[in-house]
C-alpha positions, -999 to +999 in steps of 0.1 A: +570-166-291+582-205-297+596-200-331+606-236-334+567-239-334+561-223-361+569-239-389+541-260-384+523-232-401+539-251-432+507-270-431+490-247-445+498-261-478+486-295-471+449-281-489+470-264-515+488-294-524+453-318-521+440-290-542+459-296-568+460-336-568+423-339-566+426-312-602+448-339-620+425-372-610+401-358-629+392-375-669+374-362-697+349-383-711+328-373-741+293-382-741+263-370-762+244-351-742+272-329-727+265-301-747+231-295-725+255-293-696+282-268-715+256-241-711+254-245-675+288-248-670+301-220-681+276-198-667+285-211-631+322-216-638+333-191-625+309-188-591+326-225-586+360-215-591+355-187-567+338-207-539+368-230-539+394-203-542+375-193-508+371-227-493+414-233-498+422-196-484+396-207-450+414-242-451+449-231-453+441-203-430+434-233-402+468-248-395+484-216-400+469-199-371+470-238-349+504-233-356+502-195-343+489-205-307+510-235-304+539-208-305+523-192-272+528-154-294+530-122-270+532-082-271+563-069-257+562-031-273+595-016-280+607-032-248+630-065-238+611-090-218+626-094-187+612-132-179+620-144-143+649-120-134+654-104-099+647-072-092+654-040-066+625-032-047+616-007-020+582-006-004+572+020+018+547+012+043+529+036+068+531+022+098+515+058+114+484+057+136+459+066+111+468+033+097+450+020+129+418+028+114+396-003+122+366-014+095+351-046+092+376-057+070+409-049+097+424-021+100+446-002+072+475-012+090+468-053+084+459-049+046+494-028+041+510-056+054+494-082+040+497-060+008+535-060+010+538-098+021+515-106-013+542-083-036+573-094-016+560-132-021+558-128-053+592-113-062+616-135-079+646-160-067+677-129-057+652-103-058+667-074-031+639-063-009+640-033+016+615-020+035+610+013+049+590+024+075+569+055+075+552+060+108+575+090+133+611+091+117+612+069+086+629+034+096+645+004+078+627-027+084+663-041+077+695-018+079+706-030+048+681-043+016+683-082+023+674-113-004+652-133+016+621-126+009+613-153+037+629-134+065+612-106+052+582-112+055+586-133+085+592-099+098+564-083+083+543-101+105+560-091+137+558-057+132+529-029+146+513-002+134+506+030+157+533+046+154+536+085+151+522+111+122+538+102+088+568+120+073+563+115+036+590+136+018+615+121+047+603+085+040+606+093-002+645+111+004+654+077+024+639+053-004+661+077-029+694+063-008+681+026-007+677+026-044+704+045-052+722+015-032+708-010-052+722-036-078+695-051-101+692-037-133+651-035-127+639-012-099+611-009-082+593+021-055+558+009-043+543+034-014+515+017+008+497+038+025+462+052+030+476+088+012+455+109+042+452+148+030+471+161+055+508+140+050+507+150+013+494+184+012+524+194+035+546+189+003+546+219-022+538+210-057+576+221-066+590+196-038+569+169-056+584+179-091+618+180-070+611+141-060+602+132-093+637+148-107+659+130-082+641+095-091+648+101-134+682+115-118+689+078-104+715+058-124+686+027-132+655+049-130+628+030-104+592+020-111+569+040-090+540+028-077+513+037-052+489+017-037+460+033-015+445+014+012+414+022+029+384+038+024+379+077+039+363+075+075+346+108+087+338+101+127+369+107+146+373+122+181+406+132+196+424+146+228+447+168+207+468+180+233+467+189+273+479+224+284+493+229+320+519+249+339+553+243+327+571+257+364+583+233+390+553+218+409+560+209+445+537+181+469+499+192+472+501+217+449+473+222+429+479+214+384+454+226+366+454+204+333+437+214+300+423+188+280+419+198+246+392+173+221+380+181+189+353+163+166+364+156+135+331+147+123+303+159+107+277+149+129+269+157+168+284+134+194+265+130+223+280+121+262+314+113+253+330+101+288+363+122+295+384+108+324+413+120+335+439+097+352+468+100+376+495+072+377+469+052+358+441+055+385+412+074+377+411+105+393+381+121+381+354+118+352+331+140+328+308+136+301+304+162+276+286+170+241+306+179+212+292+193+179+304+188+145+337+200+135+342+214+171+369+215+196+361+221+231+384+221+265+382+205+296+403+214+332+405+186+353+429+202+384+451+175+404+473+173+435+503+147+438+506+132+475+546+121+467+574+134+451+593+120+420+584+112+381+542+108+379+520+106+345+486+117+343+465+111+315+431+118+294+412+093+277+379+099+256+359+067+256+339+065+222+336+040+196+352+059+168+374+040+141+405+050+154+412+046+194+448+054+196+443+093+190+415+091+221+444+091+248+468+117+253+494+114+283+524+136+301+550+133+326+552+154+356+577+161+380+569+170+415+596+183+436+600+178+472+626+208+477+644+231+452+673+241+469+678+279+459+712+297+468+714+334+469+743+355+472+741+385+485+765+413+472+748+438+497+741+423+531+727+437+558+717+431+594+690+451+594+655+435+589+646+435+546+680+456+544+700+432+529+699+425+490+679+390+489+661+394+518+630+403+500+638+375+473+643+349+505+608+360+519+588+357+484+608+324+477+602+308+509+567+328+518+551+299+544+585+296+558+584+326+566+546+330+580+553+299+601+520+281+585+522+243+588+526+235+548+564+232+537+575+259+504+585+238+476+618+261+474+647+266+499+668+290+503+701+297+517+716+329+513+759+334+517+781+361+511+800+363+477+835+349+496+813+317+507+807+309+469+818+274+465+816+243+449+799+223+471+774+248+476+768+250+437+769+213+439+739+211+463+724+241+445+696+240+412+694+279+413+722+305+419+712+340+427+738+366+416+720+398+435+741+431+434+772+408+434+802+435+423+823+407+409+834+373+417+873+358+418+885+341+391+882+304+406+847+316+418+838+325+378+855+294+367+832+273+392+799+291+379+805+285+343+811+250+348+776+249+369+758+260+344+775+244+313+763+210+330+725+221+336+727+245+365+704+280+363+717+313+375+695+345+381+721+379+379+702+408+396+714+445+389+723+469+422+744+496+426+777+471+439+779+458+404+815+462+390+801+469+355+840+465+339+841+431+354+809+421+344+813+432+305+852+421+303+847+386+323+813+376+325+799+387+292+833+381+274+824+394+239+795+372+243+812+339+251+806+342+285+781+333+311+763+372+308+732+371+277+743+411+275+765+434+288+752+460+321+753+491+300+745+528+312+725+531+345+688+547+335+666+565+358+668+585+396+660+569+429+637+596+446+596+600+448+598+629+419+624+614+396+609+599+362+603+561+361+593+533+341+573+497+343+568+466+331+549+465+296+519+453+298+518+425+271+512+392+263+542+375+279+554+343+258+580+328+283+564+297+301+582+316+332+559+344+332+526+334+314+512+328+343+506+364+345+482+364+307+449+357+333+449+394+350+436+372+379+469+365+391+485+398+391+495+427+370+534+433+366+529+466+354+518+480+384+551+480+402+575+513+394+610+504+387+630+537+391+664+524+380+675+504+359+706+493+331+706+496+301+705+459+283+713+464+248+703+431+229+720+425+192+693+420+172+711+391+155+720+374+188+687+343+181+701+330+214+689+356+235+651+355+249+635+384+261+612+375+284+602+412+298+601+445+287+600+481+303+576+506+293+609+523+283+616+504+251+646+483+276+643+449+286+640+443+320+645+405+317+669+385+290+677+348+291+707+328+274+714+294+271+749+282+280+760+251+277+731+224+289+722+253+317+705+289+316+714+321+326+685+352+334+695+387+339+675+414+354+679+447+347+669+463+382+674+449+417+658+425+432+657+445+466+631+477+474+665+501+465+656+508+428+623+497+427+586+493+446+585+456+430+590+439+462+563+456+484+540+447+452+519+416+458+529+402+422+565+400+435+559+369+453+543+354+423+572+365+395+597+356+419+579+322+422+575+316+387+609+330+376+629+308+401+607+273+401+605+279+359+642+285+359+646+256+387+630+228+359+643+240+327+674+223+335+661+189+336+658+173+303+623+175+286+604+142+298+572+154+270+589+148+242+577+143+204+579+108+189+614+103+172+630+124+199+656+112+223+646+102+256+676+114+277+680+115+319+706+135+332+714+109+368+733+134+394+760+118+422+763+093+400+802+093+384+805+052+373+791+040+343+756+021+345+734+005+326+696+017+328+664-008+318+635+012+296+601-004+296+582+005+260+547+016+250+544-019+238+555-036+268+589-045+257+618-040+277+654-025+264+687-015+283+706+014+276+741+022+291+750+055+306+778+081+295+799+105+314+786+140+317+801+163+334+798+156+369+769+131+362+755+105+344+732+108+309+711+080+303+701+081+261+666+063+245+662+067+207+638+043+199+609+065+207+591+063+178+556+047+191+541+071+212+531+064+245+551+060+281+582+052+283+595+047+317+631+047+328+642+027+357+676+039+376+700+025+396+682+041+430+651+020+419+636+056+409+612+056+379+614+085+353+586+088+326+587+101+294+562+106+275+563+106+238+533+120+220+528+128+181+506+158+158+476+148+157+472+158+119+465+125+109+434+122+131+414+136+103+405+106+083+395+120+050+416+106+025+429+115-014+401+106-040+402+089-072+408+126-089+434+141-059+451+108-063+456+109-099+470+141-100+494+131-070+507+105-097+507+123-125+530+150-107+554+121-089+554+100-127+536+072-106+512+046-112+478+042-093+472+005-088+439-005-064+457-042-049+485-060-048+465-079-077+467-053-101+505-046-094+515-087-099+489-083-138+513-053-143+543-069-133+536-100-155+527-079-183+559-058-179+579-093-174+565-111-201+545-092-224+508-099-237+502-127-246+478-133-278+475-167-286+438-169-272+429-142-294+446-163-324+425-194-311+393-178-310+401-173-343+408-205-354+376-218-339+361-192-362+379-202-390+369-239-385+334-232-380+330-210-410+350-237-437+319-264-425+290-235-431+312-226-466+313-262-474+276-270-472+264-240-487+289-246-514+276-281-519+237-273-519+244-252-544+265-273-565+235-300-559 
């Protein structure tokens, strides 16, 4: 309020004081016939003096209340008016896919934007600004909060939606460090999003009372405010995933690929085209009916005519809201060789005598049966003294078959083969030196070894007892090839000896990807370093067990090798937010590697020494999509990073679900950018009342003419 203006309410005694003047002009006269009037007079003497009384109060009231809205009055509560002062703010804005929601309006994406543009426009001169991000890993629009709200918002309008599923309670903890960061005395938290079901109802009710606590725990405790945009969209179909083989896959071999689509709708959806693409050329197409609220599969198999990095991808063409969940993509490696070296601990020059030669015949089976098509491994089998380096060097897969023990140098070579991303198989036999094995190779558990060889189980001969494989659901991607009984049953192979592995039950690094009917495991795996190592509890020859004359031995050796052969590679189907990393062999200079984005964009990364090799890192991965790495050699890696497709449900919090969201986080709903600027005014500079006060006066004015003229008719 203008106080200065207000002593123009002093005018309120300018009627008082004519009051009183016009009382003294006034002069008695005495005439004859005033006693006919006395009568009168002093029965309405009182009416008149009343009427007047009310007249002043109406007319004094008048310049006391002009006065009143000339001094521009306001509500401020018990709070300080802040007027034009800067202020801390943080918005949060989901940038995830679901934002890509398209209505007629634009898509969600576009009105959080031009939300956030409105509120930081708004903001006054040496407000602090940061944004944050919500879409994959929560990111800074700026690494630190900047001033200028110009260059913010400038930009705001470079920026794209798409990326992967929301984090919520991630995106809140890193708005808790911004603020906390902050130097305004006011502080503000607005969250734009379209507050989808799924990102929120991930966060227990006591982690929302938990968020609330560490905001009122902040030094200047913030504002927040959120702001739902968007309206709830039920028809959605997506490709939620594609299933196929993990295991090496070599040139014409057959993948079989899994499509995986889901309605998310409540109504039937009618020939939805599915096409399934290699490279980006379409490779095959269906059409398909999908009900409401259904999921349904499709196999689309494929064959790759070359080696190297491919992508294949599935694409459901329908007119739904939101496109960007109707793709879903993955990188494949096809091998042209895997170069497999076992040694043999027991050799022999007798035909399937030796140790591997059953291994080297169901490793290398067309080899072997002179067809015309080329194995996808190959093998080349040494004695233990012939253990080198550059044999490990030319080597993805080591096999370690009835070896008794191996020289120091020799052990010292291994480790470091597998600590930089080789695989090595160890195979039990009767040769084994089982004190070299537990002292140096299992080492307490440091060493290569998952477990130490323990007591030898089980008699060789037709009548002694034996044991085989359980017959399970196997887990491993190496052996869950064998779930479809088509393709073989490991249990029907009799394993008559066999060690003992004894695995700690609080050693997490150590896989079991086997068992024996005997309660043992037959297979264990361990990682070491950025390789593997797998250990077999029998032999890998016919000595202990009828495994090799089995048909499925060609397919578990197959699947345990080629499995083993890929795992060392690093992951090119990664999740949004993860690092896309290429591990560039015979390569020992530094280099740096170009990476073309989703979007188009292209970045450079530079290599760092590993180990014998080169590791090219890319950790802006948070749009999904293909990201392809190009190397020195002019070969192209792909990696493709895909999100959860949680978010592809479109129903969204209601009026009720969000109100309870706020009441629980302390918050405030607001409906538009609008209603937070009313707010912010009112917060800023109070309400003001002054048109209240002139409706008033109008009144006021209005009612002294009607007093007046009723007054004087009755006086008349």
């Amino acid at each position: 309020m203008n106080q200065a203006l207000l002593w123009g309410a002093a005018a309120s005694l300018i009627p008082l004081v004519i009051h009183i003047l016009n009382r003294n002009r006034f002069r008695t006269v005495e005439w004859g016939a005033m006693h006919l009037l006395e009568s009168v007079i002093r029965v309405n003497h009182k009416r008149f003096r009343l009427d007047q009384l009310i007249l002043l109060l109406v007319r004094c009231s008048i310049p006391l209340l002009l006065a009143f809205c000339l001094a521009r009055p306001v509500l401020t509560g018990t709070q300080g008016l802040e007027g034009e002062s800067p202020v801390s703010i943080v918005i949060l804005l989901d940038n995830s896919y679901s934002m890509e929601t398209n209505s007629e309006t634009g898509t969600r994406f576009e009105k959080a934007v031009e939300a956030a543009t409105r509120l930081i426009g708004e903001t006054s001169r040496g407000s602090e600004i940061a944004v944050i991000l919500t879409g994959g890993i929560p990111t800074r629009l700026f690494d630190e909060p900047v001033f200028d709200s110009d260059v913010v918002i400038q930009k705001l309008s470079r920026i794209e939606g798409g990326m992967g599923a929301s984090d919520m309670q991630a995106a809140v903890d890193e708005a808790l460090v911004v603020l906390a960061g902050m130097s305004h005395a006011r502080r503000e938290c607005i969250i734009l999003s379209d507050f989808q079901n799924h990102d929120w109802e991930v966060i227990h009710k006591d982690t929302l009372q938990a968020i609330r606590r560490q905001f009122e725990s902040l030094e200047i405790v913030p504002e927040l405010s959120l702001m739902q945009l968007g309206k709830p969209v039920q028809e959605n179909i997506s490709v939620d995933s594609l299933s196929f083989p993990r295991r090496a896959l070599g040139v014409g071999q057959r993948l079989d690929l899994r499509a995986n689509l889901r309605n998310h709708g409540p109504s039937n959806v009618e020939n939805v085209r599915v096409i399934f693409r290699i490279d980006g050329v379409e490779d095959s197409v269906t059409q398909l009916q999908l009900a409401p609220s259904a999921e349904t599969q499709v196999l689309f198999p494929g064959e790759f005519k070359t080696p190297g990095s491919h992508v294949v991808e599935v694409e459901a063409v329908t007119d739904d809201p939101l496109q960007a969940d109707n793709r879903f993509a993955a990188a494949v490696t096809v091998w042209e060789n895997i170069k497999v070296l076992l040694v043999d601990g027991a050799p022999s020059s007798q035909p399937l005598q030796g140790e591997t030669d059953y291994l080297s015949v169901a490793l290398t089976p067309l080899t072997f049966g002179r067809v015309q098509l080329l194995d996808l491994v190959e093998t080349e089998t040494i004695q233990v003294k012939e253990l080198d380096e550059e044999r490990l060097k030319k080597s993805r897969v080591v096999v370690l078959a009835n070896v008794s023990k191996l020289s120091d140098g020799q052990l010292k070579l291994l480790e470091t083969y597998v600590k930089d991303g080789g695989a090595v198989l160890v195979c039990g036999g009767d040769q084994l030196d089982l004190n070299w094995y537990r002292e140096k190779m299992f080492l307490d558990g440091q060493g290569l070894l998952p477990v130490s060889f323990g007591p030898l189980l089980g008699e060789v001969g037709e009548k002694s007892s034996s044991t085989a494989v359980l017959s399970q659901r196997f887990d491993h991607v190496a052996l869950e090839f064998f779930n479809d009984p088509s393709n073989g049953d490991l249990s029907s192979a009799t394993i008559r000896r066999w060690y003992q592995l004894a695995v700690p039950s609080e050693a997490s690094e150590i896989v079991t990807l086997a068992m024996l009917d005997s309660g043992d495991p037959l297979l264990v795996e361990k990682n070491y370093g950025e390789g593997v190592v797998v250990q077999m509890a029998t032999a890998c020859d016919a000595d202990w067990s009828d495994f090799p004359l089995r048909p499925v031995y060609v397919p578990m050796m197959q699947q345990l090798i080629t499995t083993m052969a890929s795992r060392i590679s690093p992951p090119r189907n990664i999740q949004t937010g993860d690092s896309a990393v290429a591990l560039i062999p015979d390569l020992s200079d530094q280099v740096t590697v170009s990476v073309v984005t989703p979007d188009g964009l292209q970045r450079s990364v530079k290599t760092v020494t590993e180990g014998t090799a080169q590791l090219a890192r890319y950790e802006e991965t948070q749009r999904p999509g293909l990201y392809t790495m190009s190397l020195p050699s002019t070969e192209a890696i792909h990696f493709v990073a895909e999100t959860s497709r949680a978010e592809s449900s479109l129903d969204l919090f209601d009026e009720k679900e969000l109100a309870a969201l706020a009441d629980e986080l302390s918050a405030t709903v607001l409906e538009s950018p609008e209603q937070y600027l009313k707010l912010d005014r009112l917060r800023r500079h109070g309400r003001e009342v002054w048109k209240i006060a002139l409706a008033a006066l109008l009144g006021l004015l209005f009612l002294e003419l009607i007093l007046q003229q009723r007054f004087a008719r009755v006086r008349a």
